[in-house]
N, C-alpha and C positions, 0 to 999 in steps of 0.2 A: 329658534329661541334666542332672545335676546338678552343676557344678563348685565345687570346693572352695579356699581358699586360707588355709593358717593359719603361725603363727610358733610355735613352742613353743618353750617359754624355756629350758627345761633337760634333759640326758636323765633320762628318767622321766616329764615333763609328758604332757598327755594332755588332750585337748579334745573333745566330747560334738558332735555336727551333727545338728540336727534335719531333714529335709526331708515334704515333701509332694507325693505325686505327684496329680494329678486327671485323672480321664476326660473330658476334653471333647470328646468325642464322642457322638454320640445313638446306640450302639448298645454292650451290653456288651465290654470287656477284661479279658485275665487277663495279669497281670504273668508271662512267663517265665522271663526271664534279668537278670542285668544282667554288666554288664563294667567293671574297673575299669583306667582308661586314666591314663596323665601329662598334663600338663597341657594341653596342647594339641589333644589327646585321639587321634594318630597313633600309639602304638605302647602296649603293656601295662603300668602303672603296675610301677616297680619302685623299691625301696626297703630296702635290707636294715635299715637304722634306726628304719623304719616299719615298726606293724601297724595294719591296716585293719581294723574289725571291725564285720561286716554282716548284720544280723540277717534271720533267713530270710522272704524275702516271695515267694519266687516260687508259684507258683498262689496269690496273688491275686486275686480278682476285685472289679474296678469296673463297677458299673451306670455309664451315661453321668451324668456332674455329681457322680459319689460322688468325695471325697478319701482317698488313704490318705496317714498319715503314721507313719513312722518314724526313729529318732535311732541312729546309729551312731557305733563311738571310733574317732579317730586317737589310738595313742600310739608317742610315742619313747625307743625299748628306753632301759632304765635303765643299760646297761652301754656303751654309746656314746662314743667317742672323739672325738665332734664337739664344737665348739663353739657352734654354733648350728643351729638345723633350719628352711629355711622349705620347707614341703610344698606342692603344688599336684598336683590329681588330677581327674579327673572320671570319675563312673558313668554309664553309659550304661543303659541300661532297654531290654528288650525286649519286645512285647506281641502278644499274637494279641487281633483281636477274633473277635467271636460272630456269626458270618455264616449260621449254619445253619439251611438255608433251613425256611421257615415249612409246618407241616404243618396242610392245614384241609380238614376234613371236611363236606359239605353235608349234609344232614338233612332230613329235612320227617318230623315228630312224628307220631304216630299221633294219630286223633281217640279223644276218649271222650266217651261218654254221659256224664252229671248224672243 
């Protein structure tokens, strides 16, 4: 989860949020979904003032200890009636890991002559 807290100064402003998600897990994930919640992070971010914009990562994959990182805008529409904006949000991330199970095959090599 990624939570957000910014002030934009005027309608129109617009602020760039870099994050990074990491696998720390020893076994592969692939980013699914994510969700974008209010601050607190109990019910669906809403915001008619606000746009959110989230560049697409879902099927991502993280090997375990890989970083991804990615920068997404908040901005506050230009035609706004407000006087001041202060935003607060958070993203939730969804992940399946790579659990599928191991296929190993026994052998024993054929001999050859020299």
């Amino acid at each position: 989860t990624v939570t957000v807290n910014a002030t934009l100064g005027f309608p129109g402003d617009a602020c760039a949020v870099t994050a990074h998600i990491t696998n720390t897990g020893k076994i592969p994930a692939t980013l699914t979904s994510l969700e974008l919640l209010n601050a607190d992070g109990s019910a669906a971010f809403s915001d008619d003032d606000i746009t959110i914009t989230i560049p697409q990562i879902e099927g991502e994959d993280l090997v375990a200890g890989e970083t991804c990182e990615f920068t997404f805008t908040v901005a506050w529409d230009a035609d706004s009636e407000v006087e001041s904006k202060d935003v607060g949000f958070q993203i939730k991330f969804t992940y399946d890991q790579d659990t599928t199970a191991a296929s190993v095959n026994a052998a024993h090599p054929e001999h050859t002559a020299n």
